[in-house]
N, C-alpha and C positions, 0 to 999 in steps of 0.2 A: 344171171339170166332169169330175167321175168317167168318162164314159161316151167323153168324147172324150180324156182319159189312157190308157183301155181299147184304144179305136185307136192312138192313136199306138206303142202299147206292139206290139200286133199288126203292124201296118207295119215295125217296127225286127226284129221278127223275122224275117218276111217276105224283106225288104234282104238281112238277114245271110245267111238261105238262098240265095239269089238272087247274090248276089254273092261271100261266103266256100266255099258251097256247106258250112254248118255249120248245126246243129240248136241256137238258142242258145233257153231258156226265160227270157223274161221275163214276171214273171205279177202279175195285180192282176184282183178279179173283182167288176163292179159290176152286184152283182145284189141285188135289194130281196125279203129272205126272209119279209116282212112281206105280199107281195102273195100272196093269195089264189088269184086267177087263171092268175099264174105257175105257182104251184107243184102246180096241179090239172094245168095243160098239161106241166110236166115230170114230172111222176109218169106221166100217161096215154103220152109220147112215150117212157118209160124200157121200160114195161111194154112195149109193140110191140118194141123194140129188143131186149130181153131175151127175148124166143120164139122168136126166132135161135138164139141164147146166153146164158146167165146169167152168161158172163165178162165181156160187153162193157158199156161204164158210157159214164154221161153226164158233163159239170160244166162249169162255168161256163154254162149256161142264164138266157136272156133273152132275154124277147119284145119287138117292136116294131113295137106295133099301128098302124095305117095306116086312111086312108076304103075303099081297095079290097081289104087285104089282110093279113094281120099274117106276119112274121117272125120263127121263132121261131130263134134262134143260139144254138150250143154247141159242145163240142168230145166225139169220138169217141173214145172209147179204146180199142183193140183188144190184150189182151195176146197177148203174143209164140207163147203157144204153140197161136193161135187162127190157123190159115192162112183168112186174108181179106186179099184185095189191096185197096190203099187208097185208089184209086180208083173201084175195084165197088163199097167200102162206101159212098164218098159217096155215088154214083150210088141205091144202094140205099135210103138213108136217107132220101135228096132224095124217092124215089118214093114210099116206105114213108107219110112226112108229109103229102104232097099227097095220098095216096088216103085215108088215114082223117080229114083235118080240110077241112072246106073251107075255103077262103080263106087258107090257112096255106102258108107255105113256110120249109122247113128251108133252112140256111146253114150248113153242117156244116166244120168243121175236124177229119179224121181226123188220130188220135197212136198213135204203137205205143208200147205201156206200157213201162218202161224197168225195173219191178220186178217 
């Protein structure tokens, strides 16, 4: 299953942080560009994101909708010469999501762009 190779890939990078205290990217993105729904919620959550700033980008976006609640997961990219700490961004984004969508909640992995 794509979606549980996606974790496991995540978690190994995770480790590596955690224990080498190194930035290793391993990457595979299982996202269905076919769905509709998706791509309406990632256009709408880019557009919020980008009235910040027009440097800051989304990717690897996917949702996972729930009876109480859907989730929507991605990663955050903040290029380098954009001073935001990457903790206030998650914080922000997290907040950002849950006030414009109901029942949604962001799962954000912020990355400082390396280009």
């Amino acid at each position: 299953d794509i979606y549980e190779i996606h974790d496991m890939i995540d978690t190994i990078e995770q480790q590596l942080q955690a224990e080498l205290d190194c930035e290793a990217v391993l990457h595979m993105d299982p996202t269905d560009v076919n769905d509709k729904s998706v791509k309406e919620m990632r256009e709408k959550v880019e557009a919020l994101i980008k009235k910040k700033d027009e440097k800051l980008s989304i990717h690897d976006f996917r949702m996972v909708k729930g009876p109480t609640h859907t989730n929507v997961i991605f990663d955050l990219v903040i290029p380098l010469d954009v001073k935001m700490n990457e903790t206030d961004a998650k914080k922000w984004v997290e907040t950002l999501v849950r006030e414009n969508f109901d029942h949604v909640f962001a799962v954000v992995k912020v990355e400082k762009s390396y280009i």
